[in-house]
C-alpha positions as CSV (number, residue, x, y, z in Angstrom):
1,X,0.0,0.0,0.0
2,X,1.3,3.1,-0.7
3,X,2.6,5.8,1.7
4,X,0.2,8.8,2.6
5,X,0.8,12.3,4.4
6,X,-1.6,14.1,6.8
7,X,-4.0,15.5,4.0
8,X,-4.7,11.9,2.8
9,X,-2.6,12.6,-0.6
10,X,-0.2,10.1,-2.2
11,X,3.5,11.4,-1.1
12,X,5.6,11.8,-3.7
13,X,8.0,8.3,-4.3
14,X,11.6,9.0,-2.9
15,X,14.7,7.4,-4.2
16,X,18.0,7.5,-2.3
17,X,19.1,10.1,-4.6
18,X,16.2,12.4,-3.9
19,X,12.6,13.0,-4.6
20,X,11.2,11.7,-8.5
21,X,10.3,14.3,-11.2
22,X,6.3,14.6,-12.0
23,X,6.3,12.9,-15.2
24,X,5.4,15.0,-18.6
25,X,2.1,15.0,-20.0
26,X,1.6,13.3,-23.5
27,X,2.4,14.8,-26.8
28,X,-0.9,15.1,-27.9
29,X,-2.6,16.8,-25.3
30,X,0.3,19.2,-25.3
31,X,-0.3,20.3,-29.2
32,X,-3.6,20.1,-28.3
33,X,-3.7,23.0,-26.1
34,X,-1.3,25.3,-28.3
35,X,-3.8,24.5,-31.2
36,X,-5.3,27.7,-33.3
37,X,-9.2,28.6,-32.0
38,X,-11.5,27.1,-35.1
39,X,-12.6,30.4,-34.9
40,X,-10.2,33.0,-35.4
41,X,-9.9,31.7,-39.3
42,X,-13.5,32.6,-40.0
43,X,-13.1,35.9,-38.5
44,X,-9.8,36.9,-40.7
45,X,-11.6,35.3,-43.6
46,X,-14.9,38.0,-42.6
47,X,-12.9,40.7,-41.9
48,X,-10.8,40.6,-45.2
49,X,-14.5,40.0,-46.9
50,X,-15.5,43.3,-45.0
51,X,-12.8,45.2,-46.0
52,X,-12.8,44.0,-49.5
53,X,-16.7,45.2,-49.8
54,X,-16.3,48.3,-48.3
55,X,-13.3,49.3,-51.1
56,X,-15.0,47.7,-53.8
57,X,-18.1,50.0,-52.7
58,X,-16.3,53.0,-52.4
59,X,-14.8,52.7,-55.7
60,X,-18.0,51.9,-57.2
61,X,-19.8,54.9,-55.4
62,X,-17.1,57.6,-56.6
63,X,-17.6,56.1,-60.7
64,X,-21.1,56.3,-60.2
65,X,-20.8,60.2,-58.5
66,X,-21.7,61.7,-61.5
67,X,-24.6,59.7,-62.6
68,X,-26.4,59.5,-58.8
69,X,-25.8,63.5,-59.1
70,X,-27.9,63.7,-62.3
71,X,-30.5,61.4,-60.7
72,X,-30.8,63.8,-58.1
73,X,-31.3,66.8,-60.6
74,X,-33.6,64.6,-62.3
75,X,-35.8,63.6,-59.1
76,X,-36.2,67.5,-58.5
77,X,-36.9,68.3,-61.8
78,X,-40.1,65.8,-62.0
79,X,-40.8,67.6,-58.6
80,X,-40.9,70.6,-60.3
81,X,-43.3,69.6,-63.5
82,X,-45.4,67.4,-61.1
83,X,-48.0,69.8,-60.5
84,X,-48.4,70.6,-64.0
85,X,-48.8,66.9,-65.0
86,X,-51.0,65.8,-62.1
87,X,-53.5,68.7,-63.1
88,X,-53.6,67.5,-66.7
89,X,-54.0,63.8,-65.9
90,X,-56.4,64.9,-63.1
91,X,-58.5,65.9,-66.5
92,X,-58.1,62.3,-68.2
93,X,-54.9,62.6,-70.0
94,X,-52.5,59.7,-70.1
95,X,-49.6,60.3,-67.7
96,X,-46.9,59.7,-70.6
97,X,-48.6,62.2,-72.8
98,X,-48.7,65.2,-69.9
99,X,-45.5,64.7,-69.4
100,X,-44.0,64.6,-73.4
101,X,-46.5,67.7,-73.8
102,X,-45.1,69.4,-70.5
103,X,-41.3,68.4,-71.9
104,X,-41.9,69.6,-75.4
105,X,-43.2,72.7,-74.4
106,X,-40.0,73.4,-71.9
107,X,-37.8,72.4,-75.3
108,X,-39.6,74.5,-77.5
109,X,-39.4,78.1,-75.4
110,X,-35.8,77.2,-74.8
111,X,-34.5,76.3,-78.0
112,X,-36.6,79.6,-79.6
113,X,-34.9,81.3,-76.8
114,X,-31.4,80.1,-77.9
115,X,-32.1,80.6,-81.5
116,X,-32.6,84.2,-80.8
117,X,-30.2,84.7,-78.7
118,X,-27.7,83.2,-80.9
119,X,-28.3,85.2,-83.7
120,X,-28.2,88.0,-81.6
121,X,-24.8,87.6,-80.6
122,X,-23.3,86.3,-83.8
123,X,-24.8,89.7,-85.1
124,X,-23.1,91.9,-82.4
125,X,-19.7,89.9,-83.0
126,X,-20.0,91.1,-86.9
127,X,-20.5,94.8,-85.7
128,X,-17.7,94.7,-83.6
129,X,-15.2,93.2,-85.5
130,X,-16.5,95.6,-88.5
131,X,-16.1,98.6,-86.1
132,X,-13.0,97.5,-84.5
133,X,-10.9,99.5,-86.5
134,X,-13.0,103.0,-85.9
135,X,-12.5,101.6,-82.0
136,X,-8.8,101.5,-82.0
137,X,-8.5,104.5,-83.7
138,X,-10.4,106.8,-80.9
139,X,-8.4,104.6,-78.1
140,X,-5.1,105.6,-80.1
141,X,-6.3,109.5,-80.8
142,X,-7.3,109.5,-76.8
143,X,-3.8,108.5,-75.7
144,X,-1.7,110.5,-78.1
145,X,-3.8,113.6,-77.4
146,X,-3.4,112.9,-73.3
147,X,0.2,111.1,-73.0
148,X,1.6,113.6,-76.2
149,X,2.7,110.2,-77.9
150,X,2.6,109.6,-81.7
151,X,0.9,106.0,-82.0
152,X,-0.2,104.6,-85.0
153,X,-3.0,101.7,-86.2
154,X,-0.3,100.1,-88.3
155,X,1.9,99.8,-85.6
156,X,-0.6,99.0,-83.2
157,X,-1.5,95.9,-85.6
158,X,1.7,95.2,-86.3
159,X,3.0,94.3,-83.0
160,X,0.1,92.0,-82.2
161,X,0.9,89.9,-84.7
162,X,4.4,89.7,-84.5
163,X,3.8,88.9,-80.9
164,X,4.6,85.9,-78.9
165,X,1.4,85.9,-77.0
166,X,-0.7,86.3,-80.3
167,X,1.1,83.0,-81.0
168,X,0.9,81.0,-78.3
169,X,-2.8,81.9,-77.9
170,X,-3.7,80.4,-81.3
171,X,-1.7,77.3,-80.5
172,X,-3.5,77.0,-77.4
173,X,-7.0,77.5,-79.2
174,X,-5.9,74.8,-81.8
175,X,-5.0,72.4,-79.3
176,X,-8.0,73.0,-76.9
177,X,-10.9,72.2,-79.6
178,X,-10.8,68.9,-79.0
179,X,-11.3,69.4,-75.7
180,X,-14.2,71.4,-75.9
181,X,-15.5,69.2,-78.5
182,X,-15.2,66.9,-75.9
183,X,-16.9,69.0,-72.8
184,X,-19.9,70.0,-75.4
185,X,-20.6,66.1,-76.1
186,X,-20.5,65.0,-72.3
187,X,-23.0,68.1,-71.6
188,X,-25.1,66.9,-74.2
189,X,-25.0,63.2,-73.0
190,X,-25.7,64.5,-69.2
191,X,-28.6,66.4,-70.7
192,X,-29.8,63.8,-72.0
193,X,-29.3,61.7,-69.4
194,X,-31.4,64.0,-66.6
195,X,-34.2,64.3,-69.5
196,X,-34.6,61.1,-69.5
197,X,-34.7,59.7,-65.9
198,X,-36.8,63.1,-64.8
199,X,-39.6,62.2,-67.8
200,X,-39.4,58.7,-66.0
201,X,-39.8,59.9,-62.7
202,X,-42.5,62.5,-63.8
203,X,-45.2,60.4,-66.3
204,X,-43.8,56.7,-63.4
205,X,-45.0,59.0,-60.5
206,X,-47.7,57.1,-59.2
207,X,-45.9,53.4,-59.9
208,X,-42.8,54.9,-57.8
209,X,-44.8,55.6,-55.2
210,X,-46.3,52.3,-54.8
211,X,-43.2,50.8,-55.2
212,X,-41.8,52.3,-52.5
213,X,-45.0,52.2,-50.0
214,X,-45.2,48.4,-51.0
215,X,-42.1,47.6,-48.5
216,X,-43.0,49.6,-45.7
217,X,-45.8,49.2,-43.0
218,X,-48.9,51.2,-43.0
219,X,-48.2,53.6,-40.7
220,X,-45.3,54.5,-42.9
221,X,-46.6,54.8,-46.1
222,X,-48.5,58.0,-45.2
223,X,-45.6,59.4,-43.8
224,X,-43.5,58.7,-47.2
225,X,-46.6,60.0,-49.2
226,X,-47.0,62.8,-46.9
227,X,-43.0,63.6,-47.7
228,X,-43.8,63.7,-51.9
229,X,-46.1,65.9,-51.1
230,X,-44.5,68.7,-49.2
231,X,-41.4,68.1,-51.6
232,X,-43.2,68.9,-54.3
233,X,-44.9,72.0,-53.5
234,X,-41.8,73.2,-51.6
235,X,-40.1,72.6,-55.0
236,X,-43.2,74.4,-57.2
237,X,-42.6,77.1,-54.6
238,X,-38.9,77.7,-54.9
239,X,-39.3,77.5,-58.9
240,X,-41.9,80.1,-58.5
241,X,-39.8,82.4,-56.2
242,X,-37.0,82.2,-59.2
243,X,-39.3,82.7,-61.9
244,X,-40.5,86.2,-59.8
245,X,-37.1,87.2,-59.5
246,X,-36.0,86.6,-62.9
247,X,-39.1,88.4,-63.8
248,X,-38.0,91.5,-61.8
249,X,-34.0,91.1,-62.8
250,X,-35.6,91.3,-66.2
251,X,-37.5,94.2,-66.3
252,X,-34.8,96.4,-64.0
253,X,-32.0,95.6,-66.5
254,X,-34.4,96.2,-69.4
255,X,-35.7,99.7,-68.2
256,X,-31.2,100.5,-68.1
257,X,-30.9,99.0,-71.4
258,X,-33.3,101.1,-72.9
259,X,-32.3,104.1,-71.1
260,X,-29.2,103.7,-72.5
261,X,-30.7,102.9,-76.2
262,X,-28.8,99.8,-76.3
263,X,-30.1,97.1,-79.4
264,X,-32.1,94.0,-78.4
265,X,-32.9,95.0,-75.0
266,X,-36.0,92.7,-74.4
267,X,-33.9,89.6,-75.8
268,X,-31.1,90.7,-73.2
269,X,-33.3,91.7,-70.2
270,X,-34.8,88.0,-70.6
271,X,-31.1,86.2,-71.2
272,X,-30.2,88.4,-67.7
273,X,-33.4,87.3,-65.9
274,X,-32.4,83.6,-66.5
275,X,-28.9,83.3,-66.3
276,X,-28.5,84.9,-63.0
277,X,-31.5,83.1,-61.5
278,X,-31.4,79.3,-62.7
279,X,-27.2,79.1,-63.2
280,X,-26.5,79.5,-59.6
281,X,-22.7,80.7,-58.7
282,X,-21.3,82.0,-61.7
283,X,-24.7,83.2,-63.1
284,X,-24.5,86.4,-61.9
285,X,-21.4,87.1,-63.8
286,X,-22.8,85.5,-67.0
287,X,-25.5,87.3,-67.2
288,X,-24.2,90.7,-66.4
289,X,-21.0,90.0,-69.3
290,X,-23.0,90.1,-72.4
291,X,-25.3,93.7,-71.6
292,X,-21.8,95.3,-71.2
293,X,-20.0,93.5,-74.5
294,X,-23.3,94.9,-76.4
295,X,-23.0,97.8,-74.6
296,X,-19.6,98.7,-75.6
297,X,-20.1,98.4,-79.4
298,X,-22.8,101.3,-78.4
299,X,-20.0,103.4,-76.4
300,X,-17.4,102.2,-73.9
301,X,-18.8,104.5,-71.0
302,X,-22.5,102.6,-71.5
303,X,-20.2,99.2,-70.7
304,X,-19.0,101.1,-67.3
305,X,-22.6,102.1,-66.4
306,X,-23.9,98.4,-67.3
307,X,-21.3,97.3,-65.0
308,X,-22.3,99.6,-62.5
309,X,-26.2,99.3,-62.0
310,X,-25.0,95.2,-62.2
311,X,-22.7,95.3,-59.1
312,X,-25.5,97.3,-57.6
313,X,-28.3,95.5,-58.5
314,X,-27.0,92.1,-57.6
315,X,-25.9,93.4,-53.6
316,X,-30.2,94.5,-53.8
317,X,-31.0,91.1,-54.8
318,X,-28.7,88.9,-52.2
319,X,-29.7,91.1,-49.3
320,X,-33.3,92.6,-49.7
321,X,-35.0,90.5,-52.1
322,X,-34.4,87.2,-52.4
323,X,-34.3,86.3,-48.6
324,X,-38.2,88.1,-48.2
325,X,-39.4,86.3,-51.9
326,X,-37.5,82.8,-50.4
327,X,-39.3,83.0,-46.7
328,X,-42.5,83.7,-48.2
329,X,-42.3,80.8,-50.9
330,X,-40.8,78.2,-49.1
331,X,-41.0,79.4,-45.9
332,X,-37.7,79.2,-44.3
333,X,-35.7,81.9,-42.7
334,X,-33.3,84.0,-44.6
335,X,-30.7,83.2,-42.4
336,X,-31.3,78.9,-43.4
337,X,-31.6,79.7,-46.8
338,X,-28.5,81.3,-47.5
339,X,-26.3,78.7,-45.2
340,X,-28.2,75.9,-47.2
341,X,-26.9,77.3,-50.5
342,X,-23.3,77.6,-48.9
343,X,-23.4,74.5,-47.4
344,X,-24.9,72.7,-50.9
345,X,-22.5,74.5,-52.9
346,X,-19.3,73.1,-50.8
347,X,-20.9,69.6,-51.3
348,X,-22.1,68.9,-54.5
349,X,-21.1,72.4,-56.3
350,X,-23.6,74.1,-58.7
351,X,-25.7,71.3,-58.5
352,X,-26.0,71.7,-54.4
353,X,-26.3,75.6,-54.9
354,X,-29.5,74.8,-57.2
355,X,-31.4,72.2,-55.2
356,X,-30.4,73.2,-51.9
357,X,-33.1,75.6,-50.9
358,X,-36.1,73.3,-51.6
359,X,-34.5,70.0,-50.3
360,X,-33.5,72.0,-46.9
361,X,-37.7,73.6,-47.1
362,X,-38.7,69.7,-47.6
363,X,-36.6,68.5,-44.8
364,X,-37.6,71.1,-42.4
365,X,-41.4,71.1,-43.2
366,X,-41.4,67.2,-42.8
367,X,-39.7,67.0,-39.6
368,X,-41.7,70.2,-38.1
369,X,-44.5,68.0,-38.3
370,X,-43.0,65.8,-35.5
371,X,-41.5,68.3,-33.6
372,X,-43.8,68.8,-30.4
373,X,-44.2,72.8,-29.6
374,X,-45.9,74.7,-26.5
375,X,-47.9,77.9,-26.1
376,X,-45.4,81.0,-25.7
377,X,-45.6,82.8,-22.7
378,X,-46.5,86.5,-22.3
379,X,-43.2,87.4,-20.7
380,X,-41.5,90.4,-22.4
381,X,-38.5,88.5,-22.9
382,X,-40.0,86.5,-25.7
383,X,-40.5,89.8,-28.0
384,X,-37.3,91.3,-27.4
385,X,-37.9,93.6,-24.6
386,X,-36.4,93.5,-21.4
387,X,-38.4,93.1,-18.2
388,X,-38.5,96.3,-16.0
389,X,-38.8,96.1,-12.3
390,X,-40.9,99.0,-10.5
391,X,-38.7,101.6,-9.2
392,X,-35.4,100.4,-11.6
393,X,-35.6,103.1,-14.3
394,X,-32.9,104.6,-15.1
395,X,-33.2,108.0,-13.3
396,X,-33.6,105.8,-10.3
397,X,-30.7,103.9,-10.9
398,X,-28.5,107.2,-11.2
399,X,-30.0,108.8,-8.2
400,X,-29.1,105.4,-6.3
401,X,-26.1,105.3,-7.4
402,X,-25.1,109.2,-6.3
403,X,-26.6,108.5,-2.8
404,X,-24.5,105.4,-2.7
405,X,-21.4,107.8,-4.2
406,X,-22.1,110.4,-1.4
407,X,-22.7,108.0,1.4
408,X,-19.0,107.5,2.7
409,X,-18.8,111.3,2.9
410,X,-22.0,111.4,5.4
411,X,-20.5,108.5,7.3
412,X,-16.7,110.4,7.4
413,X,-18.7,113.4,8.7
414,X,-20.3,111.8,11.4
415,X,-17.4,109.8,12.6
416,X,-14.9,112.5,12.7
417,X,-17.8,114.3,14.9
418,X,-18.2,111.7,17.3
419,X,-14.6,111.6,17.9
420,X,-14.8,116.0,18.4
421,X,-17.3,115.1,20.9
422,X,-15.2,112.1,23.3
């Protein structure tokens, strides 16, 4: 029988040399302990998957930038022409056909309006370069009678084209056509494109709809057709405000042009109207550069004053009217719409300029419906003004504060004649 100690255990065999080793555990269970978990090869296998999707998205989602941006465009745009469509299919036209008749009436007014235009201007260049000469002549007369020089046309002439920069410039030109060749063909494609998906969304209106609502609960669906409908009139009613504005750009800058007895002034006071109102950014600057390139084949000082009632008109316009025409259209505050127009401009560009003001109106008249509010109270705080107590005016407070300026001198006074008195 083996030998036990006080606790009942086994004691260790001795040999005359000393105590025996524990003996080693088997192999197996020793590699069996140092073994991989079964699950840490699944995890690097879903994390690499993760990673893979998430680059593979990414890429995908910066291609497809431009074409999700004229989607967007597109979604407004049937926003826009909505109304008009619903009211003639509300009178038992097909959908598709209010929609063509809707889309070929916005083609028609703006290629007439382009036509115009363009004839316009090709007219205008063929003055000036005709009068270009008579031009440079009074420029060169006005210098040599002012500076006492002795200038001459041929001279003038001469020296621009025997210049370098002359040069350069047409090799530039040469080189740069197929360029624009290039930029005018993607325009055209992109117009295309956001033509297409917008008649799609516009004449499809009703089937998107019920798409949508046909994966969502009940309760839901209202609130997603409730949305379509404040995003709609929200976008009639920032159209509209643009429209007004245009309307009044238009006739200001036709009332100058005429003053000034510049040609085509109705065909310019509607290209100024438009520009600066529906090309959001750099419209402004459009608009404003071909009055004063007509206006200078007229006289050079007409250019200035173009220029002028421009720079003057355009501060009226950001500050005065378009915040009061915005609040009252789409009802947001000034102060909303012009961050929402900075804010879509830094994220999407011209694009984000444009549709910024009606998505932010959407967003904010959606979620106001959910927003609980309370009744104000009366206190004077609310409308600005501050709350007075009785006897605080401020004659009070300046007679308060002299009695409290005078009152160490009273107290002085009396000490100095208690002290006479001990």
């Amino acid at each position: 029988m083996a030998p036990t100690d006080e606790t009942g255990q086994a004691a260790p065999h001795t040999s005359p040399i000393g105590p025996t080793p524990p003996a080693r555990p088997p192999a197996g269970r020793a590699a069996s302990g140092a073994r991989m978990p079964r699950w840490l090869p699944r995890a690097m296998v879903l994390a690499l998957a993760l990673i893979a999707v998430f680059q593979l998205g990414s890429w995908a989602f910066h291609q497809l930038t431009g074409l999700l941006i004229n989607i967007l465009i597109a979604f407004f745009l049937a926003l826009a022409i909505e109304p008009a469509v619903s009211w003639m299919a509300s009178r038992g036209m097909r959908r598709g056909a209010a929609t063509g008749i809707v889309f070929l009436a916005v083609m028609i007014v703006s290629a007439g309006f382009v036509t115009l235009l363009g004839s316009m201007l090709a007219g205008q260049i063929i003055t000036m370069v005709e009068g270009f000469p008579d031009y440079l002549d009074s420029v060169i007369n006005w210098i040599n009678a002012h500076f006492n020089t002795e200038l001459r046309r041929v001279d003038v002439q001469e020296g621009l084209l025997r210049s370098d920069w002359l040069r350069n410039y047409v090799q530039n030109s040469a080189t740069g056509v197929l360029d624009v060749s290039a930029q005018v063909l993607g325009g055209l494609f992109q117009l295309l494109t956001i033509t297409l998906f917008s008649f799609y969304f516009a004449a499809d209106g009703p089937r998107l709809r019920r798409a949508l609502c046909s994966v969502l609960p009940p309760a839901r669906q209202a609130e997603v057709l409730r949305a379509w409908e404040i995003a709609v009139n929200k976008t009639g009613g920032y159209l509209y405000s643009r429209g007004l504005m245009a309307l009044i750009s238009g006739v200001a800058h036709y009332v100058l042009l005429e003053i000034l007895g510049v040609p085509y002034a109705p065909v310019l006071a509607v290209w100024v109207g438009l520009v600066s109102q529906f090309i959001p950014t750099i419209g402004t600057y459009l608009a404003g550069a071909l009055p004063m390139l007509i206006a200078f084949t007229v006289d050079p000082w007409y250019a200035l004053w173009v220029l002028i009632f421009v720079v003057i008109y355009q501060q009226f316009e950001n500050y005065v009217l378009q915040p009061k025409l915005t609040s009252k259209t789409v009802d947001i505050h000034p102060a909303v719409a012009f961050g929402s127009v900075v804010a879509g401009t830094a994220l999407l560009g011209a694009v984000g300029a444009l549709i910024a003001i009606p998505a932010v109106a959407t967003l904010q008249a959606f979620l106001g419906a959910y927003v609980k509010r309370y009744a104000v109270t009366d206190d004077p705080r609310v409308h600005g003004h501050r709350r007075r107590e009785p006897g605080r005016g401020a004659f009070t407070r300046l007679r308060a504060l002299w009695g409290d300026r005078d009152r160490p001198r009273e107290e002085s006074s009396e000490r100095s004649s208690t002290d006479d008195q001990h």
